[in-house]
Structures are given as structure tokens and as C-alpha cells.
py3Dmol code that shows the C-alpha trace and the ligand (Angstrom):
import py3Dmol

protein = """\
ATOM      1  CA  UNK A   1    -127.237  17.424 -19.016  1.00  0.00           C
ATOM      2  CA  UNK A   2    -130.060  18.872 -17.045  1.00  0.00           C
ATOM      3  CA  UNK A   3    -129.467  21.375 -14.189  1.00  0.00           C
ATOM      4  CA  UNK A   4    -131.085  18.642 -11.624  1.00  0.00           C
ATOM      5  CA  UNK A   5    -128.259  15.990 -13.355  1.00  0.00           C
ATOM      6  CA  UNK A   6    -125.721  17.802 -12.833  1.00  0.00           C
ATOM      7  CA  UNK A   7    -126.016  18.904  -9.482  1.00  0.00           C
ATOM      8  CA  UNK A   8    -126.442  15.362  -8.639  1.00  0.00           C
ATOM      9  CA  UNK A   9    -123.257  14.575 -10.162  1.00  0.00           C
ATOM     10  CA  UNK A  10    -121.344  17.362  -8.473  1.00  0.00           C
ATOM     11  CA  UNK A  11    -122.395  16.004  -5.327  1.00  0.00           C
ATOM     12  CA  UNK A  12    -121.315  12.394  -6.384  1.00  0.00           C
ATOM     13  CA  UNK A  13    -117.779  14.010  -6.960  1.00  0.00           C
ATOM     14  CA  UNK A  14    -117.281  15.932  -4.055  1.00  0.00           C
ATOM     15  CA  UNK A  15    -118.580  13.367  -1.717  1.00  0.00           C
ATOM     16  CA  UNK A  16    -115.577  10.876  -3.542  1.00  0.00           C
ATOM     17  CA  UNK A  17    -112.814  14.227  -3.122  1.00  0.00           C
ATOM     18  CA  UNK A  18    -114.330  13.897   0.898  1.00  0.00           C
ATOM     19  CA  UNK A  19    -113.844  10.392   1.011  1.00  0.00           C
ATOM     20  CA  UNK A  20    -110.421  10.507  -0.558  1.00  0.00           C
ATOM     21  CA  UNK A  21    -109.331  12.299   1.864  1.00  0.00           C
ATOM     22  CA  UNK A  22    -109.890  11.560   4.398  1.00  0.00           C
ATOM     23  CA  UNK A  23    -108.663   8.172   5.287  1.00  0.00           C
ATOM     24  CA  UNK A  24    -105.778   7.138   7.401  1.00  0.00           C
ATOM     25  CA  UNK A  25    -102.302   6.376   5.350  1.00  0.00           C
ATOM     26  CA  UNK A  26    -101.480   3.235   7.751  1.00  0.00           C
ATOM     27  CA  UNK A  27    -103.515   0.261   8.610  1.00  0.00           C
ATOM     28  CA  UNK A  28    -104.073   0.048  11.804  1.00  0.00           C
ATOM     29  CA  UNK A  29    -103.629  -3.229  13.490  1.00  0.00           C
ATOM     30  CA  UNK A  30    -106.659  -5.402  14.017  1.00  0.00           C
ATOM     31  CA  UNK A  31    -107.286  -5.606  18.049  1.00  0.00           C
ATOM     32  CA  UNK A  32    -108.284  -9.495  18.673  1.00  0.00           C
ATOM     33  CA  UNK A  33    -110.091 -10.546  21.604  1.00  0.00           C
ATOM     34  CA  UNK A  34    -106.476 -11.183  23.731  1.00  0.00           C
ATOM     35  CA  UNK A  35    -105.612  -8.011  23.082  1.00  0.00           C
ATOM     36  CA  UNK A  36    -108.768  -5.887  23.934  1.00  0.00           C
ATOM     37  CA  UNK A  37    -108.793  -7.684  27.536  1.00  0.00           C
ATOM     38  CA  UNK A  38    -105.328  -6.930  28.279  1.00  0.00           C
ATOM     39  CA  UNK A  39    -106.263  -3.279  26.996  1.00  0.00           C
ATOM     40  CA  UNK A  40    -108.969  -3.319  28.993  1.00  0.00           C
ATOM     41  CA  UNK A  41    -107.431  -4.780  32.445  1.00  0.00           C
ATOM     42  CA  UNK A  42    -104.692  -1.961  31.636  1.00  0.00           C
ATOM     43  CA  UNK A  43    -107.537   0.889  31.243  1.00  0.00           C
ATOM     44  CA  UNK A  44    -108.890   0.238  34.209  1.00  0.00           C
ATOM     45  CA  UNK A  45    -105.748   0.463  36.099  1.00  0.00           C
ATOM     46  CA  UNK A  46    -104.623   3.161  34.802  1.00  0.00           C
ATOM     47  CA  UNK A  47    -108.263   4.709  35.291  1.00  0.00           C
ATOM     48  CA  UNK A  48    -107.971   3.891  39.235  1.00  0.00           C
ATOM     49  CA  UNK A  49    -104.637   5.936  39.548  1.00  0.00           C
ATOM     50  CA  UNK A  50    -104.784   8.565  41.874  1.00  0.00           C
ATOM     51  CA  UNK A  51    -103.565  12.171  41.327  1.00  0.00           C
ATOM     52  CA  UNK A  52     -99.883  12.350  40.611  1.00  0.00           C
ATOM     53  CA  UNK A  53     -97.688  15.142  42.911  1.00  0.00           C
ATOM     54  CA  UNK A  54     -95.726  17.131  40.244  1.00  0.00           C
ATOM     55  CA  UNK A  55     -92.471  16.829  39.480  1.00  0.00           C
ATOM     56  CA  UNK A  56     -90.096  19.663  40.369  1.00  0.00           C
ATOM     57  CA  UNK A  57     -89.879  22.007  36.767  1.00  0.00           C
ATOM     58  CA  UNK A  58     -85.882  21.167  37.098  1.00  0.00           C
ATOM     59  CA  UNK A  59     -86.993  17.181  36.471  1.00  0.00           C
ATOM     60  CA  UNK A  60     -89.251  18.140  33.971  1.00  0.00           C
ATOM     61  CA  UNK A  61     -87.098  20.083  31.893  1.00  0.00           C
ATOM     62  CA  UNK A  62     -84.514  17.891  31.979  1.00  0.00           C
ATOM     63  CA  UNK A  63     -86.445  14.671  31.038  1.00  0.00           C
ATOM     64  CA  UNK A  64     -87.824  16.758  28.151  1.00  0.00           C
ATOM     65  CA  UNK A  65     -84.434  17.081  26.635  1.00  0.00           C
ATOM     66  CA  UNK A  66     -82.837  13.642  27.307  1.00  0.00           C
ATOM     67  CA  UNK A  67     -86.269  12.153  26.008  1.00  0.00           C
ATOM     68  CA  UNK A  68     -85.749  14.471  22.996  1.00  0.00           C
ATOM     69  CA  UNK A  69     -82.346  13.971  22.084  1.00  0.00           C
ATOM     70  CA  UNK A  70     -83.021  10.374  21.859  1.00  0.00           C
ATOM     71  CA  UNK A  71     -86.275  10.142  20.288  1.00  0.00           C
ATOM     72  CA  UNK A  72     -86.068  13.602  17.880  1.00  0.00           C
ATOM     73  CA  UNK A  73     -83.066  12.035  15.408  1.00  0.00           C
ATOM     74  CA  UNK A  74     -85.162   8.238  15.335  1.00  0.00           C
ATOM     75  CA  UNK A  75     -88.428  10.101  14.274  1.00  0.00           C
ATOM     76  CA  UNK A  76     -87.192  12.620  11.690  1.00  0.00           C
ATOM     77  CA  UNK A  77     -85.253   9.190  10.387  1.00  0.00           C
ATOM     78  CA  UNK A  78     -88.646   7.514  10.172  1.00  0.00           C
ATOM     79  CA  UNK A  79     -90.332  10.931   8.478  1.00  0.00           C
ATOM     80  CA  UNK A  80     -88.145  10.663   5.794  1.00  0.00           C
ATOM     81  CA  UNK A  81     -88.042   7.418   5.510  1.00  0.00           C
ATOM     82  CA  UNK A  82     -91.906   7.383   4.706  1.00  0.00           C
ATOM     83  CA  UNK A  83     -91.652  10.680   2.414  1.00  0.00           C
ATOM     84  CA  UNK A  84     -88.902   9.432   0.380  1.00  0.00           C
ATOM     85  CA  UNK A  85     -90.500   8.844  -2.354  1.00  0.00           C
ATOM     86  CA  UNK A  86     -93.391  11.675  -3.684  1.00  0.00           C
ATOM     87  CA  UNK A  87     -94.445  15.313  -1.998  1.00  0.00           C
ATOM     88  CA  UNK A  88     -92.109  17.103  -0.344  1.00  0.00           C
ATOM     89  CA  UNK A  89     -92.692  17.270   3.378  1.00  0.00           C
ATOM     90  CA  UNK A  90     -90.646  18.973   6.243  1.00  0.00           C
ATOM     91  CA  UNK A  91     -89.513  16.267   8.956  1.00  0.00           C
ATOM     92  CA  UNK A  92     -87.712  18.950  10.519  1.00  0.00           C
ATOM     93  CA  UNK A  93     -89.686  19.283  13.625  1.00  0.00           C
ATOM     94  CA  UNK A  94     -88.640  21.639  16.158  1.00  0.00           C
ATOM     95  CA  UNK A  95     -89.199  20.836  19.895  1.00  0.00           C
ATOM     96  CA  UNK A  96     -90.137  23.453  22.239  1.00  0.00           C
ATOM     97  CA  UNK A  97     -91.534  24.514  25.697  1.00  0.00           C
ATOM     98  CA  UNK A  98     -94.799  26.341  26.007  1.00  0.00           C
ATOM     99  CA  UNK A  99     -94.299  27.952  29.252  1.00  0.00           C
ATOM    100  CA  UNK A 100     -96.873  30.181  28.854  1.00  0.00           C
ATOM    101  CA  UNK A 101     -99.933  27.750  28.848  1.00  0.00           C
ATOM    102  CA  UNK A 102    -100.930  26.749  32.007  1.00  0.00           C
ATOM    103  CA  UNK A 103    -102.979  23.138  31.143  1.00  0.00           C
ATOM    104  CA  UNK A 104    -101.017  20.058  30.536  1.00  0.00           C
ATOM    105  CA  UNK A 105    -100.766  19.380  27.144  1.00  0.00           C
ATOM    106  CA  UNK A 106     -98.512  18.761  24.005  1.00  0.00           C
ATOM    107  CA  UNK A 107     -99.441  19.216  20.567  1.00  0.00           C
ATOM    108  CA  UNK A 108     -98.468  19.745  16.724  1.00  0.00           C
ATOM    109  CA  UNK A 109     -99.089  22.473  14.536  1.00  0.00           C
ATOM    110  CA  UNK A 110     -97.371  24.809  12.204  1.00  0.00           C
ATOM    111  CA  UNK A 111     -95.409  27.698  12.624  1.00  0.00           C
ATOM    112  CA  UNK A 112     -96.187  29.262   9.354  1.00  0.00           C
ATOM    113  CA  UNK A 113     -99.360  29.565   7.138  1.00  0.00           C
ATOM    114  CA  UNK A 114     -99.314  27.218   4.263  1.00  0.00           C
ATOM    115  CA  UNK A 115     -98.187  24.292   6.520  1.00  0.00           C
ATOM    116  CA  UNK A 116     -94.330  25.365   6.892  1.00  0.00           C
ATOM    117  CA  UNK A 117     -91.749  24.910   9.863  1.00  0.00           C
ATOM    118  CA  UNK A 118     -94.048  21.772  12.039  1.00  0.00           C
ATOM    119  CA  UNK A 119     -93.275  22.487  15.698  1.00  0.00           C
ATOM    120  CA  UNK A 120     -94.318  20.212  18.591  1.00  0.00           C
ATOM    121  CA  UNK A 121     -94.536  21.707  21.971  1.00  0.00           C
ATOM    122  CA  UNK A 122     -95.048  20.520  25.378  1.00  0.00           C
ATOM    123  CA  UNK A 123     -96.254  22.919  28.354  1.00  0.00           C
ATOM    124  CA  UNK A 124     -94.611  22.472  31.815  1.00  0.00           C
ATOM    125  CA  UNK A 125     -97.571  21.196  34.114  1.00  0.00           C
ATOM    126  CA  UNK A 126     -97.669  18.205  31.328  1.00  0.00           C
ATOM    127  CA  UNK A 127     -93.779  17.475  31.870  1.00  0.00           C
ATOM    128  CA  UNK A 128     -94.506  18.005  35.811  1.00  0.00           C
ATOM    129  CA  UNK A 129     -97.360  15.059  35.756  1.00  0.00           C
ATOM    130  CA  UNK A 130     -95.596  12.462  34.065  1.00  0.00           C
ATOM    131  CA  UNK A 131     -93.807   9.616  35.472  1.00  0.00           C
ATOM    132  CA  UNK A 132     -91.692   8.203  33.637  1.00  0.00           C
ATOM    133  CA  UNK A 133     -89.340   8.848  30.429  1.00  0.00           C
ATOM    134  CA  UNK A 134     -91.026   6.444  28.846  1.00  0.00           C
ATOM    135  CA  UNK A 135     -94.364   8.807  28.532  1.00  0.00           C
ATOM    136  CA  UNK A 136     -92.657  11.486  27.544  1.00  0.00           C
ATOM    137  CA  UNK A 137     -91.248   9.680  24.917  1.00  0.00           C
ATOM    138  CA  UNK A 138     -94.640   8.358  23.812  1.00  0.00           C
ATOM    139  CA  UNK A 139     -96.638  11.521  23.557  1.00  0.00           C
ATOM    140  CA  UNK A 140     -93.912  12.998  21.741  1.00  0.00           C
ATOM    141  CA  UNK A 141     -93.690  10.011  19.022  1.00  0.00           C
ATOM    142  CA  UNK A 142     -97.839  10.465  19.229  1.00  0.00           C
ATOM    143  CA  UNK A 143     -97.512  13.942  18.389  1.00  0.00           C
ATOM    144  CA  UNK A 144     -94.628  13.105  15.062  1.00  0.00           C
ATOM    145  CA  UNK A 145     -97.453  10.893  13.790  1.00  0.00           C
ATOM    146  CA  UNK A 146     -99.581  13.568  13.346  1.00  0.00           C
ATOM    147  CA  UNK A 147     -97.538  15.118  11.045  1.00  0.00           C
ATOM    148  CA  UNK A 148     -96.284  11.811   9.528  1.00  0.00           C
ATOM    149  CA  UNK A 149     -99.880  10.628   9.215  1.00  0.00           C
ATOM    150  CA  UNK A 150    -100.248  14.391   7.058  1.00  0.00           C
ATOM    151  CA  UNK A 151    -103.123  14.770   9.667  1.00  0.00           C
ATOM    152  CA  UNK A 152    -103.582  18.903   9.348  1.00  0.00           C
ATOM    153  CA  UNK A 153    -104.012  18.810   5.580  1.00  0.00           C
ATOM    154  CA  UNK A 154    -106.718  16.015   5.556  1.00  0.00           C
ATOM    155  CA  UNK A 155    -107.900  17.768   8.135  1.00  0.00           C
ATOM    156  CA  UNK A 156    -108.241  20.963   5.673  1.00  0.00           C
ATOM    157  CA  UNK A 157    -109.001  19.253   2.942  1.00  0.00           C
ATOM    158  CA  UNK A 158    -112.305  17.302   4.547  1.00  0.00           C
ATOM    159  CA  UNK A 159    -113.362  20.916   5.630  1.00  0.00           C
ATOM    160  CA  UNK A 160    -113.250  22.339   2.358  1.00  0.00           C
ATOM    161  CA  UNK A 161    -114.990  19.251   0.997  1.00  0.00           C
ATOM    162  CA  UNK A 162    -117.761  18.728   3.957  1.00  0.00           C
ATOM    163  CA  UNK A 163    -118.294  22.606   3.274  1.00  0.00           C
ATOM    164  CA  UNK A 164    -118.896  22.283  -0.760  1.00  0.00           C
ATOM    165  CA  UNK A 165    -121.368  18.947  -0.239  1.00  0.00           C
ATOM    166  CA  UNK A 166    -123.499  20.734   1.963  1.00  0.00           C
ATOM    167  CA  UNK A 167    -123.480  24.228   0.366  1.00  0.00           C
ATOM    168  CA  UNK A 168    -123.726  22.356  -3.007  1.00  0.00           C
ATOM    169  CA  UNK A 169    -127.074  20.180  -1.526  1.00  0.00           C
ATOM    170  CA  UNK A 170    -128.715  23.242  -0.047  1.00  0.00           C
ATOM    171  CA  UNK A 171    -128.240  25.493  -3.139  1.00  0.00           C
ATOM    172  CA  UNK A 172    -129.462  22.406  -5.144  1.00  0.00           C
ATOM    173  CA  UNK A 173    -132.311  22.335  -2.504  1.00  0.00           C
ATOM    174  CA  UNK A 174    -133.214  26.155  -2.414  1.00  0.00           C
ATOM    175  CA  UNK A 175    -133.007  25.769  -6.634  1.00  0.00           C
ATOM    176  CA  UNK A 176    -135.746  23.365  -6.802  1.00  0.00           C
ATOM    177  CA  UNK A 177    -137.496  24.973  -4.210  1.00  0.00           C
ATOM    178  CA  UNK A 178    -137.697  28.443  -6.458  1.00  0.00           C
ATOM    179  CA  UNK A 179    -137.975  26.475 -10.002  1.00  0.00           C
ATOM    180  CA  UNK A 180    -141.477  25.475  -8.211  1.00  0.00           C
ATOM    181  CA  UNK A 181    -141.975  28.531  -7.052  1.00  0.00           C
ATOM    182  CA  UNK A 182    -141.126  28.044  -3.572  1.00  0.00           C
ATOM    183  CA  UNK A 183    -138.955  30.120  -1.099  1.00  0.00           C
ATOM    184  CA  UNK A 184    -135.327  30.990  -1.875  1.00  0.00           C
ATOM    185  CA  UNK A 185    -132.837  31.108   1.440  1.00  0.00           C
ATOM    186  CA  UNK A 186    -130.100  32.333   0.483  1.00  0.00           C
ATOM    187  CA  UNK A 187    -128.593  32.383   4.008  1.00  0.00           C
ATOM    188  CA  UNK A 188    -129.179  28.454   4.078  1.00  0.00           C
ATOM    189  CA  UNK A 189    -125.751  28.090   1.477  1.00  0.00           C
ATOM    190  CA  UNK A 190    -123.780  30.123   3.940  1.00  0.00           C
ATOM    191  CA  UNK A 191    -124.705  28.426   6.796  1.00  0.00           C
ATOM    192  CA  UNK A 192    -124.573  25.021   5.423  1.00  0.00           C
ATOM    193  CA  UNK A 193    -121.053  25.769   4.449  1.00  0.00           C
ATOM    194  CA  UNK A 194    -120.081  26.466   7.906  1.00  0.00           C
ATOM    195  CA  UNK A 195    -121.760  23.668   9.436  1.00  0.00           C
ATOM    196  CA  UNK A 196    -119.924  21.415   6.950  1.00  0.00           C
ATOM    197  CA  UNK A 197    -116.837  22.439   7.370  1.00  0.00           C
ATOM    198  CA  UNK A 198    -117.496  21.479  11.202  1.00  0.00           C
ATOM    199  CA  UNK A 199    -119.050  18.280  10.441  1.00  0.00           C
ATOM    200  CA  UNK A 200    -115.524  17.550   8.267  1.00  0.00           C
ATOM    201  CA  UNK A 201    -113.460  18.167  10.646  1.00  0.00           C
ATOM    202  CA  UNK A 202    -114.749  16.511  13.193  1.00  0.00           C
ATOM    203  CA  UNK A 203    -116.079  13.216  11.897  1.00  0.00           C
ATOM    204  CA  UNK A 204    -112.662  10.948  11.245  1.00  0.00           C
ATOM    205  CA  UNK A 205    -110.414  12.566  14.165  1.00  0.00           C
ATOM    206  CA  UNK A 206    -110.709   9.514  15.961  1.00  0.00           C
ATOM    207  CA  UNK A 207    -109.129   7.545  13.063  1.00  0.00           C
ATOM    208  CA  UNK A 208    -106.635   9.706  13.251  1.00  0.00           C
ATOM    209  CA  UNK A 209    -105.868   9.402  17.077  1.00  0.00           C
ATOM    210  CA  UNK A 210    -105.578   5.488  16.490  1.00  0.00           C
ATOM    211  CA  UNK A 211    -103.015   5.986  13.505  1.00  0.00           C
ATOM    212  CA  UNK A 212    -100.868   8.484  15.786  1.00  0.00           C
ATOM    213  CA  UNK A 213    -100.952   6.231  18.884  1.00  0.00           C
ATOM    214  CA  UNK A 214     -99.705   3.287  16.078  1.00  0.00           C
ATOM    215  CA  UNK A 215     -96.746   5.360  14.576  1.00  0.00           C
ATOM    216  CA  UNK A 216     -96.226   6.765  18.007  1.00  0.00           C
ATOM    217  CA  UNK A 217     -95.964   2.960  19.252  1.00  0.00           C
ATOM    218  CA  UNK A 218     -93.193   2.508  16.622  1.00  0.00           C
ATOM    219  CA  UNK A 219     -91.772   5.768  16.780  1.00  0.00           C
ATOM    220  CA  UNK A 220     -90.950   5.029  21.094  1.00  0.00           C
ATOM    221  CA  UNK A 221     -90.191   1.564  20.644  1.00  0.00           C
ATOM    222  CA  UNK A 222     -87.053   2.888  17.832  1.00  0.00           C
ATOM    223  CA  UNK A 223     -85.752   5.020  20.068  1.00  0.00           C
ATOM    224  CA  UNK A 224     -85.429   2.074  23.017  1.00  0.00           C
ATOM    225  CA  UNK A 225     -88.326   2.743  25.332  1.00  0.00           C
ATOM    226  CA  UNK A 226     -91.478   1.187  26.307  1.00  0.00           C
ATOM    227  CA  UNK A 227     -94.768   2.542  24.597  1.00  0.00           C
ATOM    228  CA  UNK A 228     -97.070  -0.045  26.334  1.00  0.00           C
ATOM    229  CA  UNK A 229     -95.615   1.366  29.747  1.00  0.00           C
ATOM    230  CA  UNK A 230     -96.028   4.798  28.256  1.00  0.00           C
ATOM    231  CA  UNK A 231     -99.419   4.875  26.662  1.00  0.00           C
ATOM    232  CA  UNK A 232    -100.553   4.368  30.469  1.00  0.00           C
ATOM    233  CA  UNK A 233    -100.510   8.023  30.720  1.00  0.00           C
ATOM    234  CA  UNK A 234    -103.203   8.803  28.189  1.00  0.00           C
ATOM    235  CA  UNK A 235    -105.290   6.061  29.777  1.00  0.00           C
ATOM    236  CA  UNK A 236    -105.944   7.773  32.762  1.00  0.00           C
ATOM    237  CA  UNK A 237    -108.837   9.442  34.299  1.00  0.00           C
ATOM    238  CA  UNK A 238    -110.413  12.447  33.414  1.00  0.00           C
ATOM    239  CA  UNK A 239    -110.629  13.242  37.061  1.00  0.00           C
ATOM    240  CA  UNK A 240    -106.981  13.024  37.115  1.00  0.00           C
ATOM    241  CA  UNK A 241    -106.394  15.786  34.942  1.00  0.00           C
ATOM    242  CA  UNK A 242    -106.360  18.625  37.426  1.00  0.00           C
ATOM    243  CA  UNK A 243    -107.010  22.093  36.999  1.00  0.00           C
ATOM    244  CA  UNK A 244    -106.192  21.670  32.823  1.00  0.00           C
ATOM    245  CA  UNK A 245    -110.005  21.229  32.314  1.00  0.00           C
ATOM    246  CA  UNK A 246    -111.261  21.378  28.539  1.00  0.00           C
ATOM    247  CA  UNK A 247    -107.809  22.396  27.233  1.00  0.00           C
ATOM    248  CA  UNK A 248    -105.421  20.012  28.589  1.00  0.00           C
ATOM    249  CA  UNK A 249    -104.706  16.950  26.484  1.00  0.00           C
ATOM    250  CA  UNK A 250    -107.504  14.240  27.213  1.00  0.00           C
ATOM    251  CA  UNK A 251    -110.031  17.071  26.037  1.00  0.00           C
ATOM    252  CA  UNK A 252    -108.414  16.342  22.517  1.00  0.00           C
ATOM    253  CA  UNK A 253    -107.580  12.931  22.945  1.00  0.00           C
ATOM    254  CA  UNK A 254    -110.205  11.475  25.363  1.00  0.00           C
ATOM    255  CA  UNK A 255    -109.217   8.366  27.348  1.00  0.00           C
ATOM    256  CA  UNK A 256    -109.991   5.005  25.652  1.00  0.00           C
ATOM    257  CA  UNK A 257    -109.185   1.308  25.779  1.00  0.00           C
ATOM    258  CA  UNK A 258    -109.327   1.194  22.273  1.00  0.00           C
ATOM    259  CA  UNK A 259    -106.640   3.216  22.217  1.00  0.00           C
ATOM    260  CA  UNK A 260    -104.292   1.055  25.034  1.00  0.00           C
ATOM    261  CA  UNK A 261    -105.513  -1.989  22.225  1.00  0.00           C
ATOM    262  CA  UNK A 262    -103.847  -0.225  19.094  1.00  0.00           C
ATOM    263  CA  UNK A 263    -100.546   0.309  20.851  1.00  0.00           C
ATOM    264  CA  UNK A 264    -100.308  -3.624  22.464  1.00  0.00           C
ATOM    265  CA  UNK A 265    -101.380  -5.011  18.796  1.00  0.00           C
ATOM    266  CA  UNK A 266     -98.480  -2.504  17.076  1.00  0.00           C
ATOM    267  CA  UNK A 267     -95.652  -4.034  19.065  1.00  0.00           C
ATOM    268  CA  UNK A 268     -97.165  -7.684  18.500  1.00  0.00           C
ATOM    269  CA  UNK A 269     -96.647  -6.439  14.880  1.00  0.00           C
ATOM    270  CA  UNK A 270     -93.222  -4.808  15.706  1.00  0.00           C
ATOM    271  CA  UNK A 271     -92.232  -8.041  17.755  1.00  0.00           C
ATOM    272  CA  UNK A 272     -93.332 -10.543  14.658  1.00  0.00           C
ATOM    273  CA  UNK A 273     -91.036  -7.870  12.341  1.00  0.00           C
ATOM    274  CA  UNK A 274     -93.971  -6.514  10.399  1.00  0.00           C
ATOM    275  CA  UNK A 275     -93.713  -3.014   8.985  1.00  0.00           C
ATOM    276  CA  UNK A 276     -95.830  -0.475   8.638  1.00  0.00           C
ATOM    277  CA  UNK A 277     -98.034  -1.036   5.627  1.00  0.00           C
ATOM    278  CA  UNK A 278    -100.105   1.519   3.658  1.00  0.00           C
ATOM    279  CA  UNK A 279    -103.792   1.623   3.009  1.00  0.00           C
ATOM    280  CA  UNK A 280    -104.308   0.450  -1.165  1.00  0.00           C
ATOM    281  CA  UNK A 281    -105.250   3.660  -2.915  1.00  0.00           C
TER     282      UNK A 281
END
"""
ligand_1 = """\
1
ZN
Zn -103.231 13.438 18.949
"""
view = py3Dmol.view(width=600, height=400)
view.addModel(protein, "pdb")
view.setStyle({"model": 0}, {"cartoon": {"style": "trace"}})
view.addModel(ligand_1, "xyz")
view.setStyle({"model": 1}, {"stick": {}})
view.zoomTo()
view.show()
């Protein structure tokens, strides 16, 4: 095989390992015209909502722990459910205050390099702006999809491959270039990789948004409470945010209708007793 061939091929394969990887698990339900104006008629009022006054930290703890006692046993039932059968994943999420951060926001990550001991945490100002038990209780089952939905390691994974493509084109690029007798960058591989592993992470993170929001939906609903009513809190201005700015929550998981859609068509799905299904490798 010629050099040319088989950088051509190398591409080909890394561009399938990207691909691969970086689809959602789930299907996600398809929105139909009903349920896109209800979604949107819901946006919008949720988008008019003033600022909320914050809750005392005394309510806020405490609906953080009756939320979590009720939704925490229902979600690491579901996680194992789903990870029965294959890899070996931890559904033993611990739940925990921030109280350092000062921007309202809850997220998932891991404790320990190598993807061991998931935690999801909450910060205080989040727990003082919600309404309702039912939000917390969303957010929380939005947050267990993430792991559920294996979300960090596709994540990884797309980086590594969007970095290889584009270090593997421009080294292809700057090889031709000096067989001719043209210029050699070097520093275009280097910063190629970089720029790919940006353009990796960042280009199906909306995807995976819509497949949290979906387990979330069914996540909530298990554990008794209302996801439609809860979802209202991520549909809500970004004027509404306060003093969070870039690092509160809607800077990672911007306001959308489309969003509001995925959660109304789940529970049409949960009310006609359809489970989840997974995507056909
Ligand atoms: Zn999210």
C-alpha cells in the first residue's frame, strides 16, 4: 500500500472509532407537531417568569435530602438495571452539597481519575432558586443520566478521536506538502490535535443533553414526581439566572424548547408503557 493509501485509510478508521462513539445509547423520542406547541407554549411561560426570591438555606437543605432519599434508591435501581448485563459500571452515586461555589448549579463528575466513585453535587444558591420538589428531583435524575448515558467517556473518547483525525490529516497534509518539496509545519500536528480534541468534545453535547433530560424524565417520574412540572426550571430565562453568570447551570445546558419537547414525548412513551429502547449497534 502506498504511503498516500494508507493515510487515507487511517483516516477512514478513525473517523468510524469517532463516529462510534459518539452516539447516544437511547433513542430519543420523536417530538410531533402536538408536542413541540405544547413545548413551546410551556417555553415561553416559563421564559416570562420573573426572578424567584430564594428560599431560606434551612428549606433548601432539607428539600435536597427528602428529594434524595426518594429519588437516589429508584435511580441506582434503574443504573443497574441498564448495566446488568456487560461493563462494569459504578451506580453508586454519592450526593453532596457544594457549599463552596457560589453560582447555581448541579453537576456530575468523578471523584477519582480513571472514572471511579461518580458524585453529583448541587450548590446552595441552586437549592435556594427552586420551587418546587419536583425540580429538584428532575435535575438530579438529569444529572444520573449523564452517567447512565456513559456521557464522560464518550466524551473522552471523541476527544482522543477528533484529536488523531485532525493531527492524522495535517501530518498527511504537511507530508505531501514536503514529498513536493513544499514547506513542512511541524507545529500544524500539534495544534491540530488540540483543536480536535475541542471540536470532539463539543460537537454532540447537545445529543447528550436531550438523552439526560429523557432518562431524567423517567428517572423523576419512578420516584413519584412530576418531570413536566419540573423541567420548567431549566426552561427559564437566561436573565433569570442572577448573579451565576457563565458558570451557573443554563451556561452548560442553555434553555431550549426542544428540550421541554423531549421530556412531554418521554412520558407519552412512559404513559403508553414503552421502555427505554437502545440505539441498534
Ligand atoms: Zn446536563
Amino acid at each position: 500500500m502506498s504511503v498516500s493509501g494508507f493515510a487515507r485509510k487511517s483516516i477512514a478508521a478513525l473517523f468510524l472509532v469517532s463516529l462510534s462513539a459518539c452516539g447516544t445509547t437511547y433513542v430519543i423520542p420523536e417530538t410531533g407537531d402536538g408536542v413541540s406547541q405544547q413545548a413551546a407554549q410551556m417555553f415561553s411561560a416559563a421564559q416570562a417568569e420573573p426572578p424567584r426570591k430564594a428560599s431560606s438555606l434551612t428549606t433548601a437543605e432539607a428539600r435536597f435530602h427528602r428529594v434524595v432519599r426518594r429519588v437516589q434508591p429508584v435511580a441506582e435501581a434503574f443504573c443497574r438495571k441498564e448495566f446488568a448485563e456487560g461493563r462494569e459500571i459504578d451506580c453508586n452515586v454519592a450526593l453532596e452539597l457544594d457549599r463552596k461555589r457560589q453560582d447555581r448549579n448541579a453537576y456530575f463528575t468523578y471523584r477519582q481519575p480513571g472514572n471511579k466513585s461518580p458524585v453529583i453535587r448541587f450548590t446552595l444558591p441552586l437549592l435556594q432558586d427552586v420551587r418546587s420538589d419536583d425540580e429538584v428531583a428532575f435535575v438530579l435524575g438529569h444529572e444520573y443520566g449523564h452517567l447512565i448515558g456513559q456521557h464522560i467517556q464518550k466524551q473522552q473518547q471523541q476527544a482522543v478521536a477528533g484529536a488523531l483525525i485532525l493531527g492524522a490529516i495535517s501530518a498527511y497534509a504537511n507530508a505531501s506538502a514536503a514529498s513536493y518539496g513544499g514547506y513542512y509545519d511541524s507545529n500544524a500536528v500539534s495544534r491540530n490535535v488540540e483543536l480536535g480534541a475541542q471540536l470532539g468534545n463539543a460537537a454532540f453535547s447537545q445529543t447528550y443533553e436531550l438523552e439526560s433530560d429523557m432518562l431524567g424524565t423517567r428517572i423523576a417520574h419512578a420516584a413519584g414526581y412530576d418531570p413536566v412540572k419540573g423541567a420548567q426550571f431549566f426552561a427559564r430565562s437566561e436573565d433569570v439566572k442572577g448573579e451565576g453568570g457563565k458558570l451557573s447551570f443554563w451556561g452548560t445546558h442553555p434553555a431550549d424548547s426542544k428540550r421541554v419537547s423531549v421530556v412531554i414525548a418521554t412520558m407519552d412513551e412512559i404513559k403508553r408503557k414503552q421502555g427505554l429502547v437502545k440505539k441498534q449497534k
